[in-house]
C-alpha positions in Angstrom: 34.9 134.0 -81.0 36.4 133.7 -77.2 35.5 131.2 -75.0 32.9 133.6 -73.4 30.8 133.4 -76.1 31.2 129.4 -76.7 30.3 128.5 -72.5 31.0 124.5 -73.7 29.4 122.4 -71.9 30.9 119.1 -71.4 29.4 116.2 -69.2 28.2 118.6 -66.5 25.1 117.6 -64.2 22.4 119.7 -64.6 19.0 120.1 -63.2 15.6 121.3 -65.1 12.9 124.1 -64.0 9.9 124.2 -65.9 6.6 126.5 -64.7 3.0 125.3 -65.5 1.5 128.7 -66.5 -1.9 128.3 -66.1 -2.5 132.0 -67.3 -1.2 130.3 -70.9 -3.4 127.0 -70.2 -0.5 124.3 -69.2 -1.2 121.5 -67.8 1.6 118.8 -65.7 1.3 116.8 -68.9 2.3 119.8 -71.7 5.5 121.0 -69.3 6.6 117.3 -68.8 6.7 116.7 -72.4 8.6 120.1 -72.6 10.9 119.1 -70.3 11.8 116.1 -72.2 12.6 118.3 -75.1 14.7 120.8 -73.2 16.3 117.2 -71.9 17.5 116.0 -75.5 18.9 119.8 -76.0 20.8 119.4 -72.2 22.2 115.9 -73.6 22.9 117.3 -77.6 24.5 119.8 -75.9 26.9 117.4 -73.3 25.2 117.9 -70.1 23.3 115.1 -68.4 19.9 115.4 -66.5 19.6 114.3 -62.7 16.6 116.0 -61.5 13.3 117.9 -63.1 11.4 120.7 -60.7 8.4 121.9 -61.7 5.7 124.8 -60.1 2.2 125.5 -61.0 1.9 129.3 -61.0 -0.3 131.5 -62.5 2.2 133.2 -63.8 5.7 132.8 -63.6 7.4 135.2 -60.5 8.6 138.7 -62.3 12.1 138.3 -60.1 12.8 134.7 -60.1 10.6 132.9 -62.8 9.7 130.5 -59.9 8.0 131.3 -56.6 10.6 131.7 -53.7 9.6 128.8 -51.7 10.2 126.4 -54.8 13.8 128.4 -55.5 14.8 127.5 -51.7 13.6 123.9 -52.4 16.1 124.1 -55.5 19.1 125.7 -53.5 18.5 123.1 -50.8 18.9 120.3 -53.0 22.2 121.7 -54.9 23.7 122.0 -51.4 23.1 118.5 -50.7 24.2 117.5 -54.5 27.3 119.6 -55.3 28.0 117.7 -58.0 25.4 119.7 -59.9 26.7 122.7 -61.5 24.2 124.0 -64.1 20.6 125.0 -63.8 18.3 125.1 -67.0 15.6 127.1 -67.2 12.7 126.3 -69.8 11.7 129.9 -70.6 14.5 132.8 -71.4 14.6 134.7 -68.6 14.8 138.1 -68.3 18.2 139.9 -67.4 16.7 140.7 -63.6 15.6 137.4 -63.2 18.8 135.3 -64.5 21.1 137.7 -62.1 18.5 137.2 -58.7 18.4 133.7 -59.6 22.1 133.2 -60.1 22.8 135.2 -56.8 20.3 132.5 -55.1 21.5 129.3 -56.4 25.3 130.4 -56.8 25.8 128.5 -59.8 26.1 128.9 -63.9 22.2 129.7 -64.9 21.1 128.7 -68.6 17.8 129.4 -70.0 16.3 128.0 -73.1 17.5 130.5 -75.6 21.2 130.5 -73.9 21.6 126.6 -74.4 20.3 126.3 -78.2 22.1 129.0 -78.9 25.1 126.9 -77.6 24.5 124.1 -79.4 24.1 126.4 -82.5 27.7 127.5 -81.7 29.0 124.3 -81.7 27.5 122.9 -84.8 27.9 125.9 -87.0 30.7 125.0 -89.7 30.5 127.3 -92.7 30.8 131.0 -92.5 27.5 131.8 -92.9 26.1 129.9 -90.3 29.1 130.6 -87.7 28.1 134.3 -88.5 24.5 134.0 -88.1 24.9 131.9 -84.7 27.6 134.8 -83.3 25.1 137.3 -84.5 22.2 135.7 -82.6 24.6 135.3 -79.5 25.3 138.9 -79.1 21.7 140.1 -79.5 20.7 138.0 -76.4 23.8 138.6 -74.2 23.8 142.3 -75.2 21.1 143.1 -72.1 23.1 141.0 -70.1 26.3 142.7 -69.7 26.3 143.5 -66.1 26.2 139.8 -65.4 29.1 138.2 -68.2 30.6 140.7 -69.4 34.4 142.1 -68.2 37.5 143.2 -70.0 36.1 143.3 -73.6 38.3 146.8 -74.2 41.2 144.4 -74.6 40.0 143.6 -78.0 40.0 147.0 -78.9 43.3 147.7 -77.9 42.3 149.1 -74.6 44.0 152.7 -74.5 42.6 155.5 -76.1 39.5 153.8 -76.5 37.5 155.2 -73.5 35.7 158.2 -73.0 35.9 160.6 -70.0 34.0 159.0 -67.7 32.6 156.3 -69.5 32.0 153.1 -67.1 33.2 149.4 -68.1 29.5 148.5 -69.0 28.9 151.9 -71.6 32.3 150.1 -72.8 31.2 146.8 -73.2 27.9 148.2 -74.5 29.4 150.0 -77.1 32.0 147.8 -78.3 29.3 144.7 -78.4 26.7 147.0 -80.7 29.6 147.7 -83.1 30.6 144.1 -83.6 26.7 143.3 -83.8 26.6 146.3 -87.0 29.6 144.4 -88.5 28.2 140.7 -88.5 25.0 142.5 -89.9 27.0 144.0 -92.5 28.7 140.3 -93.0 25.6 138.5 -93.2 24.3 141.6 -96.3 27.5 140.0 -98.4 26.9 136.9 -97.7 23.2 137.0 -98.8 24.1 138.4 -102.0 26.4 135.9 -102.6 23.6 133.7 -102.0 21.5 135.4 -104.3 23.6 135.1 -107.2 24.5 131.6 -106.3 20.8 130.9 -106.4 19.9 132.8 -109.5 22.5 130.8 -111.3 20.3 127.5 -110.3 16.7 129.1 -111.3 16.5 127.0 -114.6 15.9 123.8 -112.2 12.5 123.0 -110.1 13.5 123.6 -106.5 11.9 121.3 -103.7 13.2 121.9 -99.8 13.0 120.0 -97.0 11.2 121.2 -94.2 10.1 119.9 -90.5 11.2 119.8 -86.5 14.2 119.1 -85.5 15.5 115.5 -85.3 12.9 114.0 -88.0 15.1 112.7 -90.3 15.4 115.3 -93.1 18.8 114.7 -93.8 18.7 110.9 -93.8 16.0 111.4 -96.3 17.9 113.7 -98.6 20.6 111.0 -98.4 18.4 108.4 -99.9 17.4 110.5 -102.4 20.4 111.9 -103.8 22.3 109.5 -103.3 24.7 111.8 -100.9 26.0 111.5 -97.8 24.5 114.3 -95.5 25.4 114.3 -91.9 22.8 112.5 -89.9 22.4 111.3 -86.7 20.2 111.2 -83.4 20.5 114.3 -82.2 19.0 118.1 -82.4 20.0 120.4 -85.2 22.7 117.6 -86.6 22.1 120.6 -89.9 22.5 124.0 -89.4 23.7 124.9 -93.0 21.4 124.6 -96.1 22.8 121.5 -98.0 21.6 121.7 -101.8 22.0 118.8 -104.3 20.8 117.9 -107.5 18.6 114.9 -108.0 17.0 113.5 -110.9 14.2 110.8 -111.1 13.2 109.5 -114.7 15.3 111.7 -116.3 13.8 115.1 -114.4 16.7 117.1 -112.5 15.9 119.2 -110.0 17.3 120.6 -106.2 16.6 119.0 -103.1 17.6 121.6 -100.3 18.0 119.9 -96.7 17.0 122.9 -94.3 17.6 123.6 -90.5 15.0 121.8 -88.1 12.0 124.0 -86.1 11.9 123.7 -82.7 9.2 125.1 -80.1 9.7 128.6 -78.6 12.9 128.9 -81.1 15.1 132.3 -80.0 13.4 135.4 -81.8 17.2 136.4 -82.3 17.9 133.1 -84.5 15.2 133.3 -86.6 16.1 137.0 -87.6 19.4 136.0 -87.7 18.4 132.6 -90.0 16.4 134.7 -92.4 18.7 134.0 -95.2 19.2 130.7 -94.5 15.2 130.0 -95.1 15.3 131.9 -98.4 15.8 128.1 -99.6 12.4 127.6 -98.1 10.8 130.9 -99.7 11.9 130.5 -102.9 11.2 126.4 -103.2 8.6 125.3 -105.7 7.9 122.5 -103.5 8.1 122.3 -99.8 8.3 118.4 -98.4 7.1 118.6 -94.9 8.9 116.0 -92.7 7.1 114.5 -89.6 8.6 112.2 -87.1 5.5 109.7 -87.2 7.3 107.4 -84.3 7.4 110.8 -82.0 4.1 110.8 -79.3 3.6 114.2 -80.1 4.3 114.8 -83.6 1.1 116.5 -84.3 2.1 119.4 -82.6 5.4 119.4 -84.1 3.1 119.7 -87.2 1.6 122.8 -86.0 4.7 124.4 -85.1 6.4 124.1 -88.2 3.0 125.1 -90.0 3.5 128.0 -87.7 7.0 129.1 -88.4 6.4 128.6 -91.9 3.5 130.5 -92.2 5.7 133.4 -90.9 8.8 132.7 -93.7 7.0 132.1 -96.9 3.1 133.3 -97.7 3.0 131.9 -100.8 0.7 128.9 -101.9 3.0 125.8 -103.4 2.7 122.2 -103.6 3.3 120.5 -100.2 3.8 117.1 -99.5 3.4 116.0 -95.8 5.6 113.2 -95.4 5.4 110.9 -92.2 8.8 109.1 -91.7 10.2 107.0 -89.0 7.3 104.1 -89.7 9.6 101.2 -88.7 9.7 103.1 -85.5 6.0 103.4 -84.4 4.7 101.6 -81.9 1.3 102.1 -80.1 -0.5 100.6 -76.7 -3.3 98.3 -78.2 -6.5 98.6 -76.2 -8.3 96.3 -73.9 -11.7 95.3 -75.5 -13.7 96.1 -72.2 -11.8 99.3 -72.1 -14.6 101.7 -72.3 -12.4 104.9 -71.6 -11.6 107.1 -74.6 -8.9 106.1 -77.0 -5.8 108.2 -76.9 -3.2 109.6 -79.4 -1.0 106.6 -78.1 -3.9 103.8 -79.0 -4.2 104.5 -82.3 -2.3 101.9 -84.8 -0.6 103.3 -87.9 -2.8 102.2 -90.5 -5.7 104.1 -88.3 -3.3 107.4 -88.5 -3.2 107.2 -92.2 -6.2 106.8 -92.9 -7.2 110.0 -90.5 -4.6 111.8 -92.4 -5.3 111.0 -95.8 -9.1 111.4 -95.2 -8.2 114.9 -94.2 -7.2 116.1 -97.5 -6.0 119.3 -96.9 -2.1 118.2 -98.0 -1.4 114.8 -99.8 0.2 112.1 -97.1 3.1 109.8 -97.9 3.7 107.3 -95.2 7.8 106.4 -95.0 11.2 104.7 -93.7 14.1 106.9 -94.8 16.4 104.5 -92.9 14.7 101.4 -93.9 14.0 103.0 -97.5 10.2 101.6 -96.8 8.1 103.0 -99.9 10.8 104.9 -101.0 9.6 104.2 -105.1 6.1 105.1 -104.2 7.6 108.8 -102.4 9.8 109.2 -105.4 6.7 108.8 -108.0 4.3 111.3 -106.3 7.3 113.9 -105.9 8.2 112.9 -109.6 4.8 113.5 -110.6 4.7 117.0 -109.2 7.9 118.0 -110.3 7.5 117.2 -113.8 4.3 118.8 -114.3 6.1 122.1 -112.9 9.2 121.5 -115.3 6.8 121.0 -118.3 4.8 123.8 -117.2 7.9 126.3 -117.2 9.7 125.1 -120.2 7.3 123.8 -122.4 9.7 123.2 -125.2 12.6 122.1 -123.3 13.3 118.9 -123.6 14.9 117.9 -120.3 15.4 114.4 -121.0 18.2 115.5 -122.8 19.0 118.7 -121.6 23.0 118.7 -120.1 22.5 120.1 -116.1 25.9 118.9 -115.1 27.1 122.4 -115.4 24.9 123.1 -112.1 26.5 120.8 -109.5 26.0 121.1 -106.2 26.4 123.2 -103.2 27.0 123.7 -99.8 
């Protein structure tokens, strides 16, 4: 794709708008910690945070998301900091909104949606994912066109390719919702290449990896089969489904590592990742990771419980495994403090034992990077598997059944 698609953004200074919508029950303390997530996407995507502005409202303004005494308080201090050259927005903003903000600030205007889906762009290496991310791209800028798009008739060789009267935006239109039918018609082959590729692995248990972004789901596949996944500290480090065959005590089966959740994830990448989560649908096991070390990571819980619950309906084992324990740290109390005890005051033997005692989903309690009770994960995953292997082929007998044929995938 052209650089008007890619909008890089490299080492820029940026500045962050959140609203507390109290029609939606936010509170200072819910858009802060948002913030700090839109923050790590800024920096994952190469642009470094100077400033935060946030507005109570009760709702956000129809024309400019913010009220317009806060947007003049914004303008004011980008005239005093020229420096600054992007403005992030924590909500996607509608077409109306992004072009009377843009015309106020007079500067490049991102919203949520625009900047994962740049960072999508840039980590995207295989076809299928680079397809799926220019897919999703498209679908958002397509009501956008009065504001980025020019010149896009070049690419269709230009003469001939108007109609009588037709104005550059019908011609942008046009041309974009044809290249949207082809990468729809891509992503149909590609899928069935999937399919088959993923009918020829159906004589193996299948276990996937699923959780927020950045909880170390690919470090733990590493450990596990003995691979090397790329891993590191940042937000969707894995766009592409990585599949790999493991075996504990003789028992083979497929680990898929998946792409990570992430709150108020673009409607357009989830359509456009539908065939990415098949790994996740069609899984016999789902291993749900949680970043135990992360303030918040019970309501990363519930967000991935949510997007799940969306992908696959089905009722399958589940394991919810809490990593990142030679990370956690908590604020011990005073003894004469009588105020309530917060999420942050709990210990970590405290958290498992609310967890376990909840027994809704069995709790394993984990370093990847460490490899802390790594033998005790691998037995109750072993465990599971097994009994599903035995269960489907009761008279195979896998410990010396030849799976090499299988290898691995991408």
């Amino acid at each position: 794709m052209g650089d008007f698609l890619n909008n890089k953004i490299e080492s820029e200074k940026a500045i962050l708008i959140g609203v507390i919508d109290q029609s939606q029950g936010m509170t200072e303390e819910i858009v802060n910690e948002y913030l700090d997530e839109l923050d790590f996407l800024a920096l994952t995507a190469g642009a470094e945070t100077v400033k935060r502005f946030t507005q109570k409202l009760q709702h956000s303004h129809p024309k400019t998301f913010v009220g317009t005494g806060k947007l003049e308080e914004i303008s004011a201090y980008l005239e005093s900091n020229p420096e600054i050259s992007l403005v992030i927005f924590d909500d996607e903003l509608s077409p109306s909104q992004l072009r009377n903000i843009e015309r106020e600030l007079k500067c490049k205007i991102l919203d949520r949606t625009n900047l994962i889906l740049d960072i999508f762009a840039s980590r995207a290496q295989t076809a299928n994912a680079k397809t799926q991310v220019e897919l999703a791209q498209y679908q958002y800028l397509l009501p956008r066109l009065t504001r980025l798009w020019t010149h896009l008739e070049r690419q269709r060789g230009g003469i001939g390719m108007r109609g009588p009267g037709e104005t550059q935006i019908e011609t942008d239109r046009r041309i974009i919702l044809e290249k949207i039918a082809k990468l729809k018609e891509d992503l149909k082959k590609i899928d069935k290449q999937k399919t088959v590729q993923r009918k020829n692995r159906d004589k193996m248990v299948r276990v996937a990896l699923v959780g927020y972004t950045n909880v170390g789901k690919s470090t733990l596949m590493n450990v596990l089969s003995k691979s090397d996944v790329f891993a590191e500290n940042k937000l969707f480090a894995t766009l592409d489904t990585t599949v790999r065959k493991v075996v504990i005590q003789n028992v083979p089966f497929l680990l898929a590592d998946t792409v990570g959740f992430i709150r108020k994830l673009p409607h357009h990448l989830v359509e456009s990742f539908k065939s990415t989560l098949d790994e996740v649908r069609e899984a016999d096991i789902i291993l749900h990771v949680v970043d135990i070390s992360h303030p918040n990571f019970e309501d990363h819980i519930n967000v991935v419980n949510e997007t799940m619950a969306e992908i696959d309906k089905k009722e399958k084992p589940r394991f919810l495994v809490f990593n990142k324990i030679d990370a956690f740290s908590y604020v011990k109390k005073d003894e004469d403090d009588l105020t309530p005890k917060l999420r942050e005051n709990y210990s970590l033997d405290e958290l498992k034992k609310m967890w376990i005692a909840k027994g809704d989903t069995p709790c394993l309690f984990i370093s990847a990077k460490e490899k802390d009770n790594i033998e005790e994960f691998r037995e109750q995953v072993y465990n599971v598997i097994r009994d599903i292997h035995s269960a489907r082929f009761p008279y195979n007998n896998f410990l010396y059944h030849d799976y090499s044929s299988l290898g691995e995938e991408e």
